[in-house]
Structure formats: C-alpha cells, structure tokens
N, CA, C and O of each residue as an XYZ file, in Angstrom:
616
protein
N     -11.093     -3.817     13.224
C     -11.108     -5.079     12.527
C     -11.096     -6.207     13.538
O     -10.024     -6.694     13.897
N     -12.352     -6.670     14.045
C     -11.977     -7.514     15.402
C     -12.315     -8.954     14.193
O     -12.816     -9.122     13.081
N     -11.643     -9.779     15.318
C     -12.005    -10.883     14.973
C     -13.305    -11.828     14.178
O     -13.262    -12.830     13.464
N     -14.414    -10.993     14.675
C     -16.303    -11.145     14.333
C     -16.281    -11.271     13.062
O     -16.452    -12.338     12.473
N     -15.969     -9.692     12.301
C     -15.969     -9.524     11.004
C     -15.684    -10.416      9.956
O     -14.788    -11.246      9.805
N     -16.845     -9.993      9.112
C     -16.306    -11.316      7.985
C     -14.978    -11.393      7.049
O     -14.210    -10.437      7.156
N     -14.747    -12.073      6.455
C     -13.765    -13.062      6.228
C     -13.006    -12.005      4.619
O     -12.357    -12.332      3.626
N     -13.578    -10.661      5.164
C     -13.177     -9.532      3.630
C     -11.662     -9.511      3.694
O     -11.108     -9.726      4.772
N     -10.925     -9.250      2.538
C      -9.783     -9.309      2.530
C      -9.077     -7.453      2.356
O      -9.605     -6.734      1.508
N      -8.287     -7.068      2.949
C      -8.028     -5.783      2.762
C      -7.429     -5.801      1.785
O      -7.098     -6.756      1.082
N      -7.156     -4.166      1.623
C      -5.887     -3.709      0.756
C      -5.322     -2.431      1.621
O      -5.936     -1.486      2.115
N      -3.913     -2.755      1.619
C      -3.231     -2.213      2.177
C      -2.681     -0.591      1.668
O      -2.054      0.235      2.331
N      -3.124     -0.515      0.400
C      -3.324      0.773     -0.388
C      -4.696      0.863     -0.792
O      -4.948      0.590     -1.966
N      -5.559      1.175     -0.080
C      -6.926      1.273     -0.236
C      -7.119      2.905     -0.427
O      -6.438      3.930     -0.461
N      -8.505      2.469     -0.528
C      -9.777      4.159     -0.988
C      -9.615      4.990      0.536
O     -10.358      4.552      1.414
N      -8.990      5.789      0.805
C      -9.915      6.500      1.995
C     -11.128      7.030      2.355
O     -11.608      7.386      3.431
N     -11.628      6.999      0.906
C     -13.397      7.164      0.903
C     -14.162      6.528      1.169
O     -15.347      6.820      1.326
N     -13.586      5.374      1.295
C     -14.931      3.927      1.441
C     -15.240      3.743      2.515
O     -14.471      4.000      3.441
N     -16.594      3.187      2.724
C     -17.029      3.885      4.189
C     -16.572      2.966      5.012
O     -17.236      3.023      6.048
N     -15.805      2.186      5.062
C     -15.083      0.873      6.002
C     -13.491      1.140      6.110
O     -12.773      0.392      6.774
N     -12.741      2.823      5.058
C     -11.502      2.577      5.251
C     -11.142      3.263      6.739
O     -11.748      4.027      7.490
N     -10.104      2.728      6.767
C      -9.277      2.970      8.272
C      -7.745      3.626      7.826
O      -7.448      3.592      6.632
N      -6.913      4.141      8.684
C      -5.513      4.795      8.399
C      -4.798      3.641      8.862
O      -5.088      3.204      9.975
N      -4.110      3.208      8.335
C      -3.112      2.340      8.601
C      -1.766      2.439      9.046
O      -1.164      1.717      9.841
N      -1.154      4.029      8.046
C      -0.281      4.693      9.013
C       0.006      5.804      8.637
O      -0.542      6.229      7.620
N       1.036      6.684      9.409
C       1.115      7.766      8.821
C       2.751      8.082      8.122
O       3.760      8.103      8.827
N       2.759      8.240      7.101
C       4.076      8.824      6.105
C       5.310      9.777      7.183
O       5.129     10.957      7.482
N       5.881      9.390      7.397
C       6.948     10.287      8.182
C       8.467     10.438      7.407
O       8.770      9.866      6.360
N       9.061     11.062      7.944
C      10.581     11.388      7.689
C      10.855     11.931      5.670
O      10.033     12.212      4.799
N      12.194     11.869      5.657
C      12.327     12.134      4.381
C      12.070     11.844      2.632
O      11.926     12.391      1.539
N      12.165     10.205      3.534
C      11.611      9.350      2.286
C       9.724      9.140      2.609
O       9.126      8.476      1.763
N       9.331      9.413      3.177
C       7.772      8.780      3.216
C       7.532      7.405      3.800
O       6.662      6.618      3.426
N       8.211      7.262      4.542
C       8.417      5.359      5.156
C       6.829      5.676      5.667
O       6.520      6.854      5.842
N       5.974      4.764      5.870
C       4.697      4.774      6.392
C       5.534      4.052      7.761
O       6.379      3.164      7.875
N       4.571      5.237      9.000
C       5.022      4.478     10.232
C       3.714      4.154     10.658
O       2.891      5.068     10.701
N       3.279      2.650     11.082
C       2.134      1.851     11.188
C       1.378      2.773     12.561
O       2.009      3.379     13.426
N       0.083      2.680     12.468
C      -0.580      2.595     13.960
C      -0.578      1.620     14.975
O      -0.028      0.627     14.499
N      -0.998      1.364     16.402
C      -0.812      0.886     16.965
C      -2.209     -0.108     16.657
O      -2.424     -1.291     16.393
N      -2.940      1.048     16.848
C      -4.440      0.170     16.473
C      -5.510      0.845     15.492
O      -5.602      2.037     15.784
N      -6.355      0.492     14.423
C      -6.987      1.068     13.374
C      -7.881      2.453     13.775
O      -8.676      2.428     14.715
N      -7.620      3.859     12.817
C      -8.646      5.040     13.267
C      -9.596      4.633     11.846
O      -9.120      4.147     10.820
N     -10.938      4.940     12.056
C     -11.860      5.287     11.168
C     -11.137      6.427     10.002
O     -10.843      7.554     10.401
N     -10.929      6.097      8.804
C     -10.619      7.376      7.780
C     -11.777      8.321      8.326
O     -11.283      9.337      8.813
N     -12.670      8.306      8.369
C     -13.819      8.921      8.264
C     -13.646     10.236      9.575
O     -14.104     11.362      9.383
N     -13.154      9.974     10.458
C     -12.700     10.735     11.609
C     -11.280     11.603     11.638
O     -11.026     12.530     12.407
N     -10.636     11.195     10.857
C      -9.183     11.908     10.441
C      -9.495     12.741      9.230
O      -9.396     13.965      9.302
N      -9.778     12.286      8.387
C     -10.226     13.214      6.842
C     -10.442     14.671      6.880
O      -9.907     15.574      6.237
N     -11.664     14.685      8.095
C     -11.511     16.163      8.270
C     -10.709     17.208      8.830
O     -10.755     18.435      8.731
N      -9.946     16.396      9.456
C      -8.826     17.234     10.092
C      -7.317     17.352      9.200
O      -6.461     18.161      9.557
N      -7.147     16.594      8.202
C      -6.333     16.827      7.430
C      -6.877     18.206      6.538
O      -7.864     18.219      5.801
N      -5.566     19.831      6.934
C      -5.790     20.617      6.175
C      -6.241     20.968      4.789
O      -6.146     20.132      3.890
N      -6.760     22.248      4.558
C      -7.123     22.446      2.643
C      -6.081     22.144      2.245
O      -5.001     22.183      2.834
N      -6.358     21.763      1.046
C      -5.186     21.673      0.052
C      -4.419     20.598      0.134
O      -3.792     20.187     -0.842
N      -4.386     20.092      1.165
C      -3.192     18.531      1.382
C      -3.954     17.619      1.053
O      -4.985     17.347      1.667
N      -3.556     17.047      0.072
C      -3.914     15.486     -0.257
C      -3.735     14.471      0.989
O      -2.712     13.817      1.193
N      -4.620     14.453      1.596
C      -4.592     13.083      2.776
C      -3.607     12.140      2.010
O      -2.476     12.047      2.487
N      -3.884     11.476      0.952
C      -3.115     10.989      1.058
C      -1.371     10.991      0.529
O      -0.678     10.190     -0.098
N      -1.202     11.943      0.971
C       0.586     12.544      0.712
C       0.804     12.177      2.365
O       1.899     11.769      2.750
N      -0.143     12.329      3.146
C       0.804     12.328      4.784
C       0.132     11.021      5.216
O       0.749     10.652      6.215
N      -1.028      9.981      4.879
C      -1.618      9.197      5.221
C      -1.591      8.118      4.505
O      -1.887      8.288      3.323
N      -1.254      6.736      4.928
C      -1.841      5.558      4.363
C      -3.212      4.724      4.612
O      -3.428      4.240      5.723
N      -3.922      4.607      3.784
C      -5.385      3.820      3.984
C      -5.347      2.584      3.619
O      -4.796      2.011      2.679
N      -6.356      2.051      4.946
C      -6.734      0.668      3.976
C      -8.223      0.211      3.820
O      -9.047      0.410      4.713
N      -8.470     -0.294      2.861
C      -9.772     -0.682      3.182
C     -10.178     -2.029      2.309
O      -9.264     -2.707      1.838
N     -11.183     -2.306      2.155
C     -11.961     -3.599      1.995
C     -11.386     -3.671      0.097
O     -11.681     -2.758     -0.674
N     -10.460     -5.067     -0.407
C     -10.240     -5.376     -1.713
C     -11.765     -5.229     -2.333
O     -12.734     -5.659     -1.707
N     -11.895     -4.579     -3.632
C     -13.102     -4.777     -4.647
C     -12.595     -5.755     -5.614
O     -11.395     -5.832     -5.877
N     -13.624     -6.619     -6.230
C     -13.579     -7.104     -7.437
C     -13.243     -6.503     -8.439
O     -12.416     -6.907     -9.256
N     -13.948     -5.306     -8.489
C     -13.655     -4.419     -9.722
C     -12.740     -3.405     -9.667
O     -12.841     -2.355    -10.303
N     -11.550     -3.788     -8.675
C      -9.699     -3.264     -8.858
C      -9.483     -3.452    -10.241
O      -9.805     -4.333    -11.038
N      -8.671     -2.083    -10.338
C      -8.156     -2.255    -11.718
C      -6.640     -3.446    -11.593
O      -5.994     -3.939    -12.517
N      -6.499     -3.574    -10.417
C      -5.569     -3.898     -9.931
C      -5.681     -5.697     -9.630
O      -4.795     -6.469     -9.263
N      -6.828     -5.904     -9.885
C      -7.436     -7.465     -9.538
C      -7.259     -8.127    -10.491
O      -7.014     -7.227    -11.295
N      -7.184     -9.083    -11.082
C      -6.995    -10.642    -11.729
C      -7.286    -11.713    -10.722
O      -6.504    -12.248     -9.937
N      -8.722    -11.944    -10.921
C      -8.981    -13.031    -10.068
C      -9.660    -12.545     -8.414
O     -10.669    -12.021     -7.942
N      -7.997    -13.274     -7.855
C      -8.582    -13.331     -6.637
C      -7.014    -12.820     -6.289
O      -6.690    -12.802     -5.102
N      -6.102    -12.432     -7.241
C      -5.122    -11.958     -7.194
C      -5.054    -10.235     -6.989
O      -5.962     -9.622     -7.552
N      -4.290     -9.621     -6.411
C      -3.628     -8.266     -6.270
C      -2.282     -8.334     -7.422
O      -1.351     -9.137     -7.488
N      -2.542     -7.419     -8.073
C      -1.289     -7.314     -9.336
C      -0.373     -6.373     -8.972
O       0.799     -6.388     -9.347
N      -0.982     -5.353     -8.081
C      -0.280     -4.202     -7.728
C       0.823     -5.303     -6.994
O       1.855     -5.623     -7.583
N       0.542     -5.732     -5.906
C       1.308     -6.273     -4.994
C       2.761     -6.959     -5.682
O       3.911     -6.746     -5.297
N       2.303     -7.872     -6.854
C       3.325     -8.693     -7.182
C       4.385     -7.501     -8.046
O       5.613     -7.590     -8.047
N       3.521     -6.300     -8.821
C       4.788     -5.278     -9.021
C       5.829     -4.411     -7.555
O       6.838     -3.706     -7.546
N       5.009     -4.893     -6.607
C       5.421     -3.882     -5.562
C       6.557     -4.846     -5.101
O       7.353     -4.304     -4.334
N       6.750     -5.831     -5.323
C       7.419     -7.459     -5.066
C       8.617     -7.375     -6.099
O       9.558     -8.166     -6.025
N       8.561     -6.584     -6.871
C       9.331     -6.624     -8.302
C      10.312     -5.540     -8.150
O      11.156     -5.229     -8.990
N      10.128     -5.008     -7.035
C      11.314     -3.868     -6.353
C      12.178     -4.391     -5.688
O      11.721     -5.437     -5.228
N      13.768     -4.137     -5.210
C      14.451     -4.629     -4.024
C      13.859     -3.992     -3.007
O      13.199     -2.956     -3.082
N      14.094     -4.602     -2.088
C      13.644     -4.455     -0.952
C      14.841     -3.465     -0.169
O      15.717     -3.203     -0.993
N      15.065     -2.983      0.879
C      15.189     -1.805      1.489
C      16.396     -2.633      2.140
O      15.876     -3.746      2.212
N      17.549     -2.757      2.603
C      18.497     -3.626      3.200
C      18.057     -4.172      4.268
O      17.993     -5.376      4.516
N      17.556     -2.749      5.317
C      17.643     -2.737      6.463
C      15.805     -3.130      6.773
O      15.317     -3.364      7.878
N      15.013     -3.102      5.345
C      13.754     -3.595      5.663
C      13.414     -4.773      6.453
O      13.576     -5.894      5.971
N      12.735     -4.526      8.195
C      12.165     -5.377      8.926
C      10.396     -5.804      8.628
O       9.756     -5.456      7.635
N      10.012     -6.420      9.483
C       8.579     -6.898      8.970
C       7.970     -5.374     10.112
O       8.327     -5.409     11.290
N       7.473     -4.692      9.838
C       6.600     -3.927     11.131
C       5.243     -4.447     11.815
O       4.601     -5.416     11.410
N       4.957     -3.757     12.763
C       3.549     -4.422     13.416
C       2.377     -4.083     12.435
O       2.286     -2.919     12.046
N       1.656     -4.831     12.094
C       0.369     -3.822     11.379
C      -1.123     -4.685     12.067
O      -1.419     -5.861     12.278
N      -1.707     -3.529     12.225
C      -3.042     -4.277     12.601
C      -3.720     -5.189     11.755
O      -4.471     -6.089     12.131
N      -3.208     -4.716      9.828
C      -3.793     -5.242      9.191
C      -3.567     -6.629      8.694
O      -4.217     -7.426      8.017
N      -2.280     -6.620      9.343
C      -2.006     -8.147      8.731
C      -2.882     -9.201      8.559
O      -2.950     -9.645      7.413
N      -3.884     -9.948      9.801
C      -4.113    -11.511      9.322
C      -5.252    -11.072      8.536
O      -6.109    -11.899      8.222
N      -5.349     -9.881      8.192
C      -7.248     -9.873      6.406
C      -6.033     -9.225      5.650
O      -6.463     -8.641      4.656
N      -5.410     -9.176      5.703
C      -4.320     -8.417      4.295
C      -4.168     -9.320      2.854
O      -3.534    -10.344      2.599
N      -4.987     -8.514      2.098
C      -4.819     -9.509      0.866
C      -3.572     -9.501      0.214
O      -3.438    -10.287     -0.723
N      -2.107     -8.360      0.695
C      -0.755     -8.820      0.009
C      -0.205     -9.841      1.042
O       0.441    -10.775      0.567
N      -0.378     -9.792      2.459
C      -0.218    -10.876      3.412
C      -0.757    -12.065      2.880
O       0.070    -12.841      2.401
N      -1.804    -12.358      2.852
C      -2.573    -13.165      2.192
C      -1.895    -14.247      1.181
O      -1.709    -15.463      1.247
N      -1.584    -13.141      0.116
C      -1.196    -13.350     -1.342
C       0.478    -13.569     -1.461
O       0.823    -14.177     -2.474
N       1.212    -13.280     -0.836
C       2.936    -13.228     -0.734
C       3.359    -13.215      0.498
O       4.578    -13.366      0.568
N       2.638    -13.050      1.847
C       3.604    -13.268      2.628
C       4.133    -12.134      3.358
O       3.677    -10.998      3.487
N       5.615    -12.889      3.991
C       6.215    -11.676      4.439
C       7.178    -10.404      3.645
O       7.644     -9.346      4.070
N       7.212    -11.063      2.329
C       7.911    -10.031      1.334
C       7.269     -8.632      1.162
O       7.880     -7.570      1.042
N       5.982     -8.812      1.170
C       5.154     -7.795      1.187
C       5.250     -6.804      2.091
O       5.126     -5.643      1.701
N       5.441     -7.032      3.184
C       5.524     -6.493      4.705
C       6.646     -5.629      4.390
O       6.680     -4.400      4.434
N       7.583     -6.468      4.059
C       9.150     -5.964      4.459
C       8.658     -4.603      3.187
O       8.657     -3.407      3.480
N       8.492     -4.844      2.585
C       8.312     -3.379      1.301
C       7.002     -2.654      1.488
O       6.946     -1.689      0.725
N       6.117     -2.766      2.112
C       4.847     -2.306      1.994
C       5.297     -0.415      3.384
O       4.542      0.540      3.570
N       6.155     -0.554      3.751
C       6.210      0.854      4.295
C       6.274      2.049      3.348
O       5.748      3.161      3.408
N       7.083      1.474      2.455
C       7.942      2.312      1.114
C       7.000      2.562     -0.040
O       7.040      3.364     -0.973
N       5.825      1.283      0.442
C       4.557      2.175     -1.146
C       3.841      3.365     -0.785
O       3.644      3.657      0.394
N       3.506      3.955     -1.594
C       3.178      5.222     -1.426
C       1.704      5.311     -2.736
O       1.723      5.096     -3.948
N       0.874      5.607     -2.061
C      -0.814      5.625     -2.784
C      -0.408      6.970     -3.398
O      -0.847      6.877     -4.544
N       0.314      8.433     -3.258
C       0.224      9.425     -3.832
C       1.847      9.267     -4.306
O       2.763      9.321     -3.485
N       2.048      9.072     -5.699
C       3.690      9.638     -6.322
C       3.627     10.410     -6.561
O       2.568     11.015     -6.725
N       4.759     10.849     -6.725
C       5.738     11.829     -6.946
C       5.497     12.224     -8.413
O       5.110     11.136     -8.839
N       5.465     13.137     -9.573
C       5.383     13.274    -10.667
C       6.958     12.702    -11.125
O       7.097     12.106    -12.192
N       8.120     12.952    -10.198
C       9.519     12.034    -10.708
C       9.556     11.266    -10.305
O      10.742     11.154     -9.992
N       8.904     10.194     -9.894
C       9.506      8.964     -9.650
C       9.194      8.270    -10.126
O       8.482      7.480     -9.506
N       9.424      8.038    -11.368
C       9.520      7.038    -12.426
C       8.721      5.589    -11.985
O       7.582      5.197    -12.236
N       9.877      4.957    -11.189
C       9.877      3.591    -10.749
C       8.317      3.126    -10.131
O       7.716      2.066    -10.306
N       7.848      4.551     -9.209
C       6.628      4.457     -8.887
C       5.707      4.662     -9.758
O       4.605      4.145     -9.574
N       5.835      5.082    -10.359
C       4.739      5.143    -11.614
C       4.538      4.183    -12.165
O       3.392      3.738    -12.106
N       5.498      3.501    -12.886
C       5.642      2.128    -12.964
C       4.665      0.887    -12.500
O       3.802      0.181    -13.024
N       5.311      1.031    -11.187
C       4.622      0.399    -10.146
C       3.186      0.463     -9.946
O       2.527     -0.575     -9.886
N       2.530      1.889     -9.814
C       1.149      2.044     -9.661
C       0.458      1.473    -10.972
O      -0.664      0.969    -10.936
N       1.337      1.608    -12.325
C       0.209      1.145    -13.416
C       0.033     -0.358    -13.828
O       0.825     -1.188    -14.274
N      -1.566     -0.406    -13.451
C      -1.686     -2.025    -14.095
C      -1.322     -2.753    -14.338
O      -1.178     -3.898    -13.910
N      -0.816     -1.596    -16.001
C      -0.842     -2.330    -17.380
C       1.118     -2.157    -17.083
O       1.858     -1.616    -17.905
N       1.421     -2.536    -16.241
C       3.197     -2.533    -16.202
C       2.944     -4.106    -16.297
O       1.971     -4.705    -15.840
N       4.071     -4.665    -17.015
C       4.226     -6.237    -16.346
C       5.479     -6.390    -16.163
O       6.223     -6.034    -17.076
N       5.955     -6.860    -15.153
C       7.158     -7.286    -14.420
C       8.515     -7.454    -15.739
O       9.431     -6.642    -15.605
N       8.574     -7.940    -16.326
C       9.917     -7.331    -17.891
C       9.703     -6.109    -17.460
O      10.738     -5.553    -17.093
N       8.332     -5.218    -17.328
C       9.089     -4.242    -17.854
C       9.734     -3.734    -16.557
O      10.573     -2.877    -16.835
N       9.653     -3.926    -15.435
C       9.862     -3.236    -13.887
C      11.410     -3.821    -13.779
O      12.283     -3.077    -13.332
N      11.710     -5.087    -14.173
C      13.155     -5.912    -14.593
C      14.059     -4.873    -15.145
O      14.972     -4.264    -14.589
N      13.630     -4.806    -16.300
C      14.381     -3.811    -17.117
C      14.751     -2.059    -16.674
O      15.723     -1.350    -16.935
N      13.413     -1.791    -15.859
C      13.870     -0.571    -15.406
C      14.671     -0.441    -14.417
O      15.350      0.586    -14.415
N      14.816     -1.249    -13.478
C      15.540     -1.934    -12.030
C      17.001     -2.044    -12.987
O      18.001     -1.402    -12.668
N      16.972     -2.791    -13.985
C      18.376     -3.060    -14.553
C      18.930     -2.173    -14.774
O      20.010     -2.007    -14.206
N      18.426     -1.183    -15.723
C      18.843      0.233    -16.548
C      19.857      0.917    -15.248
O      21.063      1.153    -15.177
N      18.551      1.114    -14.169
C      18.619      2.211    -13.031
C      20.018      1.471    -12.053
O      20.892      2.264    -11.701
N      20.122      0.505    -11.792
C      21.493     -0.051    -11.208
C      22.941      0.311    -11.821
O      23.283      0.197    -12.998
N      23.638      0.735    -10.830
C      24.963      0.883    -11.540
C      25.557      0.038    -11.863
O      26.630      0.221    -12.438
C-alpha cells in the first residue's frame, strides 16, 4: 500500500479473495488477539500455504479494498465498525502498529477507538459467541448490542 495508490479506502475485515487483499495479521494466543504485520503480504501468496481444512481465516486476518455493495455499508459509512465500537474495549487495549492505518476506512470513520478494539474482531466466530454474532450481523442495531452488554455484565 505505498503512498502512489489511489485514494481506496480499506477494510480491516476484508475478503481474502479479492485480488488486492493483503494479511494484516495473524490470530495468536488463547483468545485470537490478531498480532499485526510489520509490513503487508499479498493474501494471494499465503492462501496456499494455509493447510486443508483450516479456514484461513480462523488463523489469519485480511484486508482489502471497502465495496459499495457491503452488506455492511450505509453510505460512505462502515456499520460493522460502529457495532464493533458498541463493545468495551479490552482494559489493557493499546493502539498497535498497522500498516493499514492512514486508507483504513474504521480509522477513517472513528478513529483511534477502532484500533484499540480492532485486534479482538475476528472475520471467523465461534458458533458460541453470541456477542460476536451479534456483532457480525448487519441487521443488529446498537439497543440491541446495549442490551446484550447489559444482560451479560454482572
């Protein structure tokens, strides 16, 4: 992503299929924290080396070029983002390095809030994790992510 390139805005949970996505980082430790790259690999060059059967993306984060036609779009807006915003944030959550930051359309769109939570999203859930499910669908609107955050607090 050098500087040249035009003025496209990423997504930081992107397609790994698209022929412009890149790995952004890779999923480590117990919880799945995405630990960033130093500098962007071609998806296209990693894909094949991720074994049968493993969902690339269970051990990989992608990013690639925002579409218009996101289910996830309103506008010129990311919706995912503002549910991903609708989570607490991690205590000890710092901002990390990302290559993708200055085309990042949740950078872009929110800032550094995004950052501080964007290790902890995860493109493949869990069949239990509720909250993420949540999160990944659309059609969630923030009441309802409120209310589940409320319920789920002791």
């Amino acid at each position: 992503m050098d500087k040249d390139e035009s003025p496209t805005s990423w997504c930081p949970s992107g397609d790994a299929h698209a022929p412009e996505a890149v790995v952004l980082g890779v999923r480590s430790g117990q919880e799945g924290r995405v630990v960033y790259l130093a500098d962007p690999v071609p998806a296209s060059q990693v894909l094949g080396d991720v074994p049968e059967g493993v969902e690339p993306r269970r051990i990989l984060r992608f990013a690639s070029h925002c579409v218009s036609d996101c289910v996830n779009r309103r506008g010129d807006d990311c919706t995912l983002v503002e549910r991903v915003l609708a989570t607490p944030r991690a205590s000890e959550a710092g901002v990390p390095r990302c290559h993708l930051r200055t085309k990042c359309q949740w950078w872009s769109q929110t800032g550094v809030e995004a950052c501080r939570r964007c290790p902890a999203v995860s493109t493949r859930n869990r069949a239990d994790d509720d909250l993420a499910e949540l999160i990944a669908d659309p059609t969630t609107t923030r009441e309802q992510l409120d209310a589940w955050i409320a319920a789920d607090s002791p």
